[in-house]
C-alpha positions in Angstrom: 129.4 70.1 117.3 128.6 68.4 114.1 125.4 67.5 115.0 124.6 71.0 115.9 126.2 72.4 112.5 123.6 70.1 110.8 120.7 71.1 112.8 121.1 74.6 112.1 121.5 73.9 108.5 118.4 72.3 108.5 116.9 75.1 110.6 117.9 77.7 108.0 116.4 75.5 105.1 113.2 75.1 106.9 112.8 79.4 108.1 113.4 80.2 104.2 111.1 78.0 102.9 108.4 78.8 105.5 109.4 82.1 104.4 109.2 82.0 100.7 105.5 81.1 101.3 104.6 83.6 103.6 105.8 86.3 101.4 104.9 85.5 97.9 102.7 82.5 97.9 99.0 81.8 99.3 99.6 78.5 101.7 101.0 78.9 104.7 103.7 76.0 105.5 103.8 76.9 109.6 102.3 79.3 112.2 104.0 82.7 113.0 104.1 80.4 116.1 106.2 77.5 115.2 108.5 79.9 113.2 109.3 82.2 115.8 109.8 79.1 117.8 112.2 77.6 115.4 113.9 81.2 115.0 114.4 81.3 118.5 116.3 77.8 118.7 118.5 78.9 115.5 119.3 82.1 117.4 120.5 80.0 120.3 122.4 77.3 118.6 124.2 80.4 116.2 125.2 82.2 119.6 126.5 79.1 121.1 128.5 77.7 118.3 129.7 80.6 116.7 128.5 78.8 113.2 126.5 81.3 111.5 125.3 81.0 107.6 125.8 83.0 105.4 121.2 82.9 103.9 120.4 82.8 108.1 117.5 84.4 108.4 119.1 86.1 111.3 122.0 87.6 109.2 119.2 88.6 105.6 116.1 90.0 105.1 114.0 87.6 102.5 114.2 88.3 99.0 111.2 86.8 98.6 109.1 90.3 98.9 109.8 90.9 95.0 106.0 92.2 94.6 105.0 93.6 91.6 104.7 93.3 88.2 107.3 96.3 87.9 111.6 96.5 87.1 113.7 96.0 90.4 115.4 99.1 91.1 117.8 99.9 93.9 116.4 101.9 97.1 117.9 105.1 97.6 118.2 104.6 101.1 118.7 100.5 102.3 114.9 99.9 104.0 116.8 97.6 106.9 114.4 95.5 108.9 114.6 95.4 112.5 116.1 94.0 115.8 113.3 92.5 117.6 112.3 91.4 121.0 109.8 89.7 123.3 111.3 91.4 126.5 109.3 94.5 128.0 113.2 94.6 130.1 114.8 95.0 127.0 112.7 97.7 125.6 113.5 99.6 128.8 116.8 98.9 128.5 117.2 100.1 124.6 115.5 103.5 125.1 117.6 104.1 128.2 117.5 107.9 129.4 115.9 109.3 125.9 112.4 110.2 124.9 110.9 107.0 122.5 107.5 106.4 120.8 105.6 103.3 120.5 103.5 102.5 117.8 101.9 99.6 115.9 104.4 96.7 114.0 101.7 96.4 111.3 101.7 93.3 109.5 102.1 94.1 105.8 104.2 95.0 103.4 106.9 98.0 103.3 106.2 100.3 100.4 109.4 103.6 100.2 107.6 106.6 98.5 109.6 109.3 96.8 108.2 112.7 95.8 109.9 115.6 94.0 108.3 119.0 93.7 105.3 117.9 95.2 104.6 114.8 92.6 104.5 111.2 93.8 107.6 109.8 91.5 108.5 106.4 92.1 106.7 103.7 94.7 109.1 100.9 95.6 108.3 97.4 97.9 111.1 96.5 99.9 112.5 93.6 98.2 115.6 92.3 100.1 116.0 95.8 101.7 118.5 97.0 98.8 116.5 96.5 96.0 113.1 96.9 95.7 110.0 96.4 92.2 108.7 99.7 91.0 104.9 99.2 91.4 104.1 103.1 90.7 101.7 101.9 88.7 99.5 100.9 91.5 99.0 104.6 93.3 96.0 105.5 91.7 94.5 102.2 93.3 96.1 102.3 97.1 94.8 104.2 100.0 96.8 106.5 101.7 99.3 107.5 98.9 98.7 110.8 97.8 99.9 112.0 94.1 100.6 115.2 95.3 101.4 117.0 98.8 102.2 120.7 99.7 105.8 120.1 100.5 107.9 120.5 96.9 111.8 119.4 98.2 112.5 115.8 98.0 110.9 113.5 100.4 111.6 109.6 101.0 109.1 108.2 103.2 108.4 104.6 104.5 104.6 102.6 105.1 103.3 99.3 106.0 100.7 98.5 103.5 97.8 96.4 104.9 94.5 94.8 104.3 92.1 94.6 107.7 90.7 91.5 108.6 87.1 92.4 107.8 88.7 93.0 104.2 90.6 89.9 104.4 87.3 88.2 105.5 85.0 89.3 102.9 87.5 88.6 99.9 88.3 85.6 100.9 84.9 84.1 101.2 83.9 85.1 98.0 86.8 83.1 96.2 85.7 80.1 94.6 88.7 78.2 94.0 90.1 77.2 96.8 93.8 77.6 95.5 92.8 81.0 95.2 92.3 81.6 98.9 95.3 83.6 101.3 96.0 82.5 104.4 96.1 85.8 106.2 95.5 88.9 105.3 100.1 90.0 105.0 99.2 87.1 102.4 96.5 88.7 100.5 98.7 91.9 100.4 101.2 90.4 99.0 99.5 88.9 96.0 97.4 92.3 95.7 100.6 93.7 95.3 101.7 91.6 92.8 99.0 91.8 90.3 99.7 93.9 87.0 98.3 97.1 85.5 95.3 95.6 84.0 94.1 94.7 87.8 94.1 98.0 89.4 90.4 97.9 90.0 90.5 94.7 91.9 93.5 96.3 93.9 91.0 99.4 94.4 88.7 96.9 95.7 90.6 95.5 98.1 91.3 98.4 99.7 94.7 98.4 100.6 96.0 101.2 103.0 99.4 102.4 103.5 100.3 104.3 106.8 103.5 105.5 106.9 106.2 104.6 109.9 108.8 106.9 109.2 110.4 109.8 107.5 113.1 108.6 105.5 114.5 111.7 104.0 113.3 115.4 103.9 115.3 118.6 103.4 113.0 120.4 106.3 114.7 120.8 109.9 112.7 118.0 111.7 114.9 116.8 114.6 112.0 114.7 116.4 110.1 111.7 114.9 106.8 113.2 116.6 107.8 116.3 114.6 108.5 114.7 111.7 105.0 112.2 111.9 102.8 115.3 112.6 103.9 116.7 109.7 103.4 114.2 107.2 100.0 114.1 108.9 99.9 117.5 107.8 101.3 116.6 104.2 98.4 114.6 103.7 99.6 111.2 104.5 98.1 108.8 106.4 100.6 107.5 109.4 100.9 105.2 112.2 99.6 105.4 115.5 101.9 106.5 118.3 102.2 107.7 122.0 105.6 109.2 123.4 106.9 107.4 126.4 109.9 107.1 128.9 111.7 103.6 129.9 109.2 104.0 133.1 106.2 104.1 131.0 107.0 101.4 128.9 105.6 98.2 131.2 102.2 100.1 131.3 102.1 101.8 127.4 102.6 98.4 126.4 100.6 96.3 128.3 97.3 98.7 127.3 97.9 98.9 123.6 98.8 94.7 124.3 95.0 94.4 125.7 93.4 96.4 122.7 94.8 93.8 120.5 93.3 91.1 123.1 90.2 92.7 123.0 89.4 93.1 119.5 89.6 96.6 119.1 91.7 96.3 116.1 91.1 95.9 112.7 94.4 96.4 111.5 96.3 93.6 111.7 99.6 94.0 113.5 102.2 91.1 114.9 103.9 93.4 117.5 104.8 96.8 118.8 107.9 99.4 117.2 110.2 101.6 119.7 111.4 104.9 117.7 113.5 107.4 119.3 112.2 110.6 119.4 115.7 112.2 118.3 116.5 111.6 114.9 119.5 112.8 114.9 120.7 110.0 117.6 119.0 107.6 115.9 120.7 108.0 112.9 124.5 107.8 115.0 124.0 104.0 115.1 125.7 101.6 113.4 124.7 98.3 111.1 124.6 95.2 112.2 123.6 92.1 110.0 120.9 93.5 108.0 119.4 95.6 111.3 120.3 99.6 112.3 120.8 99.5 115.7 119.4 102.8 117.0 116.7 102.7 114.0 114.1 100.9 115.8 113.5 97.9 118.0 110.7 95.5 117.7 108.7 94.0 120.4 106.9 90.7 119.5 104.4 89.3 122.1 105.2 85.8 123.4 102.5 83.5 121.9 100.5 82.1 124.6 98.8 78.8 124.2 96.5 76.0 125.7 95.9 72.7 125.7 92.0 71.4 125.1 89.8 68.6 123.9 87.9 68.7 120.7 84.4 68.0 121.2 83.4 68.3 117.7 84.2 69.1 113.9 82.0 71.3 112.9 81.8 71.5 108.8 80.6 74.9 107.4 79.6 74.8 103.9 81.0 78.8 101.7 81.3 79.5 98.5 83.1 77.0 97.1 84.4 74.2 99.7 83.5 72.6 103.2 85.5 74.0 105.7 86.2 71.9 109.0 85.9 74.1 112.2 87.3 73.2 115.9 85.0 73.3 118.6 86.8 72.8 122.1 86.6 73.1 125.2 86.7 76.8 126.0 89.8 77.7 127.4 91.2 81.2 128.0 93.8 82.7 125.9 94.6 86.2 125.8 92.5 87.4 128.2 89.1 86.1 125.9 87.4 82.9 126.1 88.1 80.8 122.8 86.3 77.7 122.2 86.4 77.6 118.0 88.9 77.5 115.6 89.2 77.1 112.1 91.1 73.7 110.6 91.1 75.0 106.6 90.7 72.0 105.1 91.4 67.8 105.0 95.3 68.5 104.3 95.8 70.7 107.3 93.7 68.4 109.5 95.8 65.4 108.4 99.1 67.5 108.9 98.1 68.0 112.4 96.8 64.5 113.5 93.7 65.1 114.3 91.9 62.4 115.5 88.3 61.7 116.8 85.7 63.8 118.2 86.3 63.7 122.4 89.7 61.6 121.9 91.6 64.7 120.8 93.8 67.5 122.6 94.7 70.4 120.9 97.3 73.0 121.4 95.7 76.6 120.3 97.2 80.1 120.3 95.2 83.4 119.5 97.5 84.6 116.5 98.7 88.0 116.4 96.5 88.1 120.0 93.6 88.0 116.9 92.5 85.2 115.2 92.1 81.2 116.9 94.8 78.7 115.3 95.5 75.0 115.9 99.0 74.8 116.2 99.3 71.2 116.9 97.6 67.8 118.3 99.1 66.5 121.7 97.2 63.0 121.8 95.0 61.5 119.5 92.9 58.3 118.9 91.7 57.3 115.8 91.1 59.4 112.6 88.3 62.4 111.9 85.4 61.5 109.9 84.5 63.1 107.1 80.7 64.1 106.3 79.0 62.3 103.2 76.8 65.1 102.9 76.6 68.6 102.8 75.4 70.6 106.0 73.6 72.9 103.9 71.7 71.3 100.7 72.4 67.7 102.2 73.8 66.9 98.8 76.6 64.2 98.2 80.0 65.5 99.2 83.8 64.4 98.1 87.2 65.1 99.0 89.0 67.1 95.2 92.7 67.6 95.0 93.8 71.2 94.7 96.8 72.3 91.8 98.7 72.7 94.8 97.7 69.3 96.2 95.5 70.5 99.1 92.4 68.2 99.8 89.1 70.4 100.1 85.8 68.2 100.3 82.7 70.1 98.2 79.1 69.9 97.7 77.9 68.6 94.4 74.9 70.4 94.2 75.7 73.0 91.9 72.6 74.6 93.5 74.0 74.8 96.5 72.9 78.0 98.4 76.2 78.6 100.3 77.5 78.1 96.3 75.5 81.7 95.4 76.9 83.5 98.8 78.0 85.9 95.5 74.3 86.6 94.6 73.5 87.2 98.4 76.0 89.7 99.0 75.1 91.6 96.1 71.2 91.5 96.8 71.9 93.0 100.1 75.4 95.0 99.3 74.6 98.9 99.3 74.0 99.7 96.1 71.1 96.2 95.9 68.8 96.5 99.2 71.0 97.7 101.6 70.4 96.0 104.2 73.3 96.7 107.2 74.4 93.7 109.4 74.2 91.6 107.3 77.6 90.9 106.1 79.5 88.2 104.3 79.9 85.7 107.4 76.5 87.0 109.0 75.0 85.7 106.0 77.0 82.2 105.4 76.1 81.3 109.5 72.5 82.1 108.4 72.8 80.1 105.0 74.6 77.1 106.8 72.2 77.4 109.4 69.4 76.4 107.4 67.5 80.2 107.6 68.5 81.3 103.9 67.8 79.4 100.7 66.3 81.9 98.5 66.3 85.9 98.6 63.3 86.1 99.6 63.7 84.0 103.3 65.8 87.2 104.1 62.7 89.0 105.0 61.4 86.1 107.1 64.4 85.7 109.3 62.4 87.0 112.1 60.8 83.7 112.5 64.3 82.7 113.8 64.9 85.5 116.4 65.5 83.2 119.6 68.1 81.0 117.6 70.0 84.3 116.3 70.2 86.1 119.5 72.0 82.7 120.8 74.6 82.8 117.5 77.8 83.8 118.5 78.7 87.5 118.4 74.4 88.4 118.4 72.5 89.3 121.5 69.0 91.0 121.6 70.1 94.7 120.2 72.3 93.3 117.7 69.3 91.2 116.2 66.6 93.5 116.8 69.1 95.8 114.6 69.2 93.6 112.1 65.6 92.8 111.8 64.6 96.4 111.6 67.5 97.0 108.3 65.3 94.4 107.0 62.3 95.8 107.4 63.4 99.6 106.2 65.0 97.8 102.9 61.4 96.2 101.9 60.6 100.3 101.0 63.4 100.7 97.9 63.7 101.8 94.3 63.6 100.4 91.2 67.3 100.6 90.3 68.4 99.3 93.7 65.9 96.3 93.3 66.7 95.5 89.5 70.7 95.2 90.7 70.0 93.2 93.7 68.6 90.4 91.4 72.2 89.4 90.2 71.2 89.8 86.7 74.2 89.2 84.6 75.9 92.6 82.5 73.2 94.4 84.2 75.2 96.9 86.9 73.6 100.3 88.9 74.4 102.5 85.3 72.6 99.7 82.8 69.6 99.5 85.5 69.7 103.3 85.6 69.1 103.6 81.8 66.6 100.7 81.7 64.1 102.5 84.4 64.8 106.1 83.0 63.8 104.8 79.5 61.0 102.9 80.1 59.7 103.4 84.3 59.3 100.4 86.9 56.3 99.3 85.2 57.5 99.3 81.9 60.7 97.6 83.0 58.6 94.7 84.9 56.3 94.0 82.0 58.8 93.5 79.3 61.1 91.2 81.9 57.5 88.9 82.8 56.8 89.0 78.9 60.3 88.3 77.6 60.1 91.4 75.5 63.7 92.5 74.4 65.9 96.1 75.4 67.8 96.6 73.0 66.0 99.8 71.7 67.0 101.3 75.4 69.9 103.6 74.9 73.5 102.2 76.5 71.7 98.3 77.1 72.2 96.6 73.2 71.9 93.2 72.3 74.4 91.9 74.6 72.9 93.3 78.0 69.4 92.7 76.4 70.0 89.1 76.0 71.7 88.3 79.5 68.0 89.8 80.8 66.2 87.2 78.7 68.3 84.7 79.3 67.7 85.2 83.3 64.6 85.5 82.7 63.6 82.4 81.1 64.5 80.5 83.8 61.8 79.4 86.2 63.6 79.7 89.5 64.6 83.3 89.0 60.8 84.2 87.7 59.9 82.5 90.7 62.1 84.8 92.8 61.0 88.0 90.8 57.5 87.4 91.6 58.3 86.3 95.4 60.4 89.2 96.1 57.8 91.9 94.9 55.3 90.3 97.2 57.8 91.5 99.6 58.7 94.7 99.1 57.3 98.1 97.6 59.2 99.8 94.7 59.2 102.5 94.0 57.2 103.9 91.0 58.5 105.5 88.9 57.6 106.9 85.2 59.6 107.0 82.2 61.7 110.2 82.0 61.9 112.3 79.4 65.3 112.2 78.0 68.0 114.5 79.2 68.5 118.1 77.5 71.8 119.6 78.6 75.1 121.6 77.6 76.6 117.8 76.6 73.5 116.5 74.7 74.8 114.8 72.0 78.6 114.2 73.2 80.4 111.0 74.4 83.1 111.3 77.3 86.1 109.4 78.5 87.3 110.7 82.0 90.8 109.7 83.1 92.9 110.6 86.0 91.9 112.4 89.2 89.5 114.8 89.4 89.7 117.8 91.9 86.3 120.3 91.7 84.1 117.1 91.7 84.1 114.6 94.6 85.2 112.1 92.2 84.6 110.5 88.5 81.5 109.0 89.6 80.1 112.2 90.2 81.4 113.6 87.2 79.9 111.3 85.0 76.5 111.8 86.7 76.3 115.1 86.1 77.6 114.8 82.2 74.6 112.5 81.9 72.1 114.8 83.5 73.2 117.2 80.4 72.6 114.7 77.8 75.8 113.2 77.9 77.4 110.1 77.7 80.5 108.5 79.6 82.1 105.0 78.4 85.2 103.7 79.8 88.1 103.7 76.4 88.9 106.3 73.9 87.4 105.3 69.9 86.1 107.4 67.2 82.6 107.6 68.8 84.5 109.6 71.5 84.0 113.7 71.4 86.2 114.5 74.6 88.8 112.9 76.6 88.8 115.0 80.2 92.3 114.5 81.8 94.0 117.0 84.0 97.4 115.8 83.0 96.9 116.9 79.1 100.3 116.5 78.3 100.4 113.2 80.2 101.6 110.5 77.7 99.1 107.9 79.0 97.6 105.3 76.6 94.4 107.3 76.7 96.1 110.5 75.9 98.0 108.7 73.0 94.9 107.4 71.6 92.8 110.5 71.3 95.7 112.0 69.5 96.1 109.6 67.1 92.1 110.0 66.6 92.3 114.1 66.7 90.1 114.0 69.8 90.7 116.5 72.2 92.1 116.6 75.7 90.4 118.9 78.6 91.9 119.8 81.2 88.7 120.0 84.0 88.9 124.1 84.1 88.3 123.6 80.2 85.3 121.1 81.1 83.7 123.1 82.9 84.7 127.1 81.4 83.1 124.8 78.2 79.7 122.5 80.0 79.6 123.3 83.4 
């Protein structure tokens, strides 16, 4: 009994830590795999001894969802987790005779949004279930959280806020340090969600939706959770997917939603499936056990299936910032898809796992949340994995560096690197720089690592490596024929588009904007190939005028200037006279949301086709701060009343320039 007492001691020590970095830290210590392994086995040894612990993760939520940069306030309603299953039987067996719903278990974090008289008033992350941060702060930069609805009682509602894996993907590979990088994308949310109120635009631009999962509170007569979904639908809101079922159904509802995760038909990402009863009012009879309700959901958690293979190779991709090692196996079947890749992170995880040499390895591999390839462990192994002395891409020098968190990573030396500058090739073909479509982050570091893309300019001869792109995984024939004709529409453009996609430092769409309207493409080429200055164009000044000077004395990019307009035709275009308008003369801050314009952006393009200006903080140059909150005590709103600027209200914009 002893013996057992210790090992679930040691159980519950391991869980919490494993835990602690899921939810608030960026390395992963164990698969969703091995934990719900481990949880499993704790579950088993508490039920048979009786011994339970107090910090069991079967008995708490984890505290360690403290997000936020925001005071911990108490929920007004405890956000309890849970009881979960991986038993189709058992979900038959909890719904019994009554009508349920099944919908996605999304894998994020639990925001709890209140609204009084129609106002958003207070957003709130889960915490330990009882007390949650106030990141309120944050709505202006989340998807899916309006700041004002129709209904005007007060309303308590519940979300799962997510970032999809093509999000996940793409921020990821543009980190450079590699202690910046999340392991998944629950990770990346959590960290997102942690940043403070100067980093809302990087929270914008990670886009991180919120769908909602339930109705918490309302003072409407809404006896079914369909009901009560549809109309938050109608509120505004953007909620979970669902489909009503009967105990019957459940074997087939769940086994079809199960293959659209197998098949990769979702984005999203999601570790399970939730049963809601569609009477609320039964639902809410239950009782509290532990930290779970147990009539306010159950949770159905697909049994991990893996399978053993031999590694035939490491295969060592080269991204932004470090070498990763990649699996390639022996394709096996998991999930119902063929898997024959995998990713290994980097030297620590591979050492962590035993990996040994090419051929004279087995590895056992799981699809993760039915989704993405993991190792999970090494079965047999000979030897030790060799490490490449030079990089795949630049075949530069390589060596192993030591993260702040003690992870081994091995890099390129070449500063030059081009899978270094996968930054500067996102951007040149992004859709505000050539706009070229299909070519995304990972499209372009297999092309970059497969030797087809050193400079911009190779982009527009990747058609001399058709055959070898049609055999790339996850291309065919259409797929690349698509891609070759977005290159060859992009080579017509304009002269702002092209002047962005050259990754000139300081210079954005608005300075390249000003630059062509003041002096036309000509005017604009001539002064960069002559190392004339810009300052006397209006909006660039010294600063921006220098960063063009300074990329323009250097040989490669004049090099890449020239190549590229032996590529392409831009457009050309004269210099315009300058705008005469109702706001000629004025300067503009807009704050806040805007409702008779699409958005800001659209706002501020239409105050500069009057003459106007926009800049981004309220000083003494400013004439008009345009807020629709007037009274709103906002640091912008303080500011212009200390400087005896005045506040619009949008009517008043537009009753006044518009």
């Amino acid at each position: 009994m002893e013996e057992k007492k210790a090992l679930i001691r040691q159980l519950v020590e391991q869980l919490n830590q494993a835990s602690e970095q899921y939810y608030g830290g960026r390395d992963e210590g164990m698969s969703n795999y091995e934990w719900d392994a481990l949880f499993d086995q704790l579950s088993a040894l508490e039920q048979e001894t009786g011994y339970i612990l107090p910090n069991s993760p079967t008995q708490v939520t984890s505290a360690a969802q403290e997000e936020g940069q925001g005071e911990k306030e108490p929920h007004e309603y405890p956000a309890l987790s849970l009881a979960k299953t991986k038993q189709v039987e058992d979900l038959q067996a909890w719904a019994g005779e009554k009508a349920v719903w099944v919908s996605w278990k999304l894998d994020g974090l639990t925001l709890v949004l209140t609204y009084d008289g129609g106002v958003l008033t207070r957003i709130l992350t889960r915490g330990n279930g009882r007390v949650g941060t106030n990141i309120t702060y944050m709505a202006p930069a989340l998807k899916g959280v309006p700041r004002r609805i129709p209904y005007t009682g007060h309303l308590v509602v519940r979300g799962e806020a997510t970032i999809s894996y093509k999000d996940f993907e793409a921020i990821n590979d543009l980190m450079e340090d590699e202690d910046e990088k999340y392991a998944n994308p629950r990770n990346l949310a959590a960290g997102t969600l942690g940043l403070d109120k100067t980093n809302l635009d990087k929270v914008a631009q990670r886009n991180v939706t919120l769908h909602l999962f339930t109705l918490v509170y309302t003072q409407e007569d809404l006896p079914s959770w369909g009901q009560r979904m549809d109309w938050l639908d109608r509120q505004g809101f953007i909620t979970v997917e669902r489909q009503e079922a009967t105990a019957a159904q459940l074997p087939q509802v769940v086994e079809e939603w199960t293959r659209r995760v197998e098949t990769g038909k979702m984005d999203l990402p999601v570790d399970g499936l939730v049963l809601s009863y569609d009477d609320t009012t039964y639902a809410a009879s239950g009782t509290v056990t532990g930290h779970h309700a147990t009539r306010g959901g159950l949770a159905f958690k697909w049994q991990d299936v893996s399978a053993v293979t031999r590694l035939n190779h490491v295969e060592w991709s080269c991204a932004a910032s470090a070498i990763t090692p990649v699996a390639v196996f022996q394709p096996v079947q998991l999930e119902g898809t063929t898997v024959s890749r995998a990713s290994l992170c980097n030297i620590s995880e591979m050492e962590r796992l035993g990996i040994g040499e090419d051929g004279e390895t087995l590895l056992e591999v799981i699809k993760a949340n039915k989704i993405i390839p993991k190792c999970v462990a090494v079965k047999e192994a000979k030897g030790r994995f060799t490490i490449p002395e030079h990089c795949p891409v630049c075949q530069a020098d390589t060596k192993v560096t030591v993260s702040a968190s003690g992870t081994k990573v091995l890099r390129c030396t070449n500063p030059q690197c081009p899978a270094k500058h996968l930054k500067r090739f996102t951007r040149f073909v992004s859709k505000e720089g050539m706009e070229i479509d299909g070519l995304s982050i990972q499209t372009l570091l297999a092309f970059i690592n497969k030797g087809f893309i050193h400079r911009y300019q190779d982009i527009y001869h990747l058609s001399r490596y058709g055959e070898e792109i049609q055999e790339m995984e996850g291309f065919g024939q259409k797929s690349c024929e698509n891609l070759l004709a977005a290159i060859e529409k992009s080579r017509t453009t304009t002269p702002v588009k092209f002047l962005y996609s050259l990754c000139i430092p300081l210079i954005g769409v608005d300075a390249a904007k000003k630059l062509v309207a003041h002096l036309g493409t000509q005017g604009v080429l001539e002064r960069m190939r002559s190392a004339q200055g810009f300052e006397d164009v209006d909006g660039i000044g010294p600063e921006k005028s220098g960063a063009i000077l300074q990329w323009c004395s250097q040989e490669e990019n004049r090099q890449d200037l020239e190549a590229l307009l032996a590529e392409l035709q831009v457009e050309d275009l004269p210099p315009q006279e300058k705008a005469r308008g109702s706001c000629e003369g004025l300067v503009f801050v807009i704050t806040g949301e805007v409702h008779h314009y699409e958005n800001r952006a659209q706002m501020k393009e239409y105050i500069e086709s009057q003459g106007g200006k926009v800049t981004g903080s309220v000083s003494k140059k400013t004439s008009f701060l345009i807020n629709n909150d007037v009274t709103s005590t906002s640091g912008k709103n303080k500011k212009a009343q200390e400087l005896g600027i005045s506040i619009l209200s949008e009517e008043e914009f537009l009753a006044r320039f518009g």
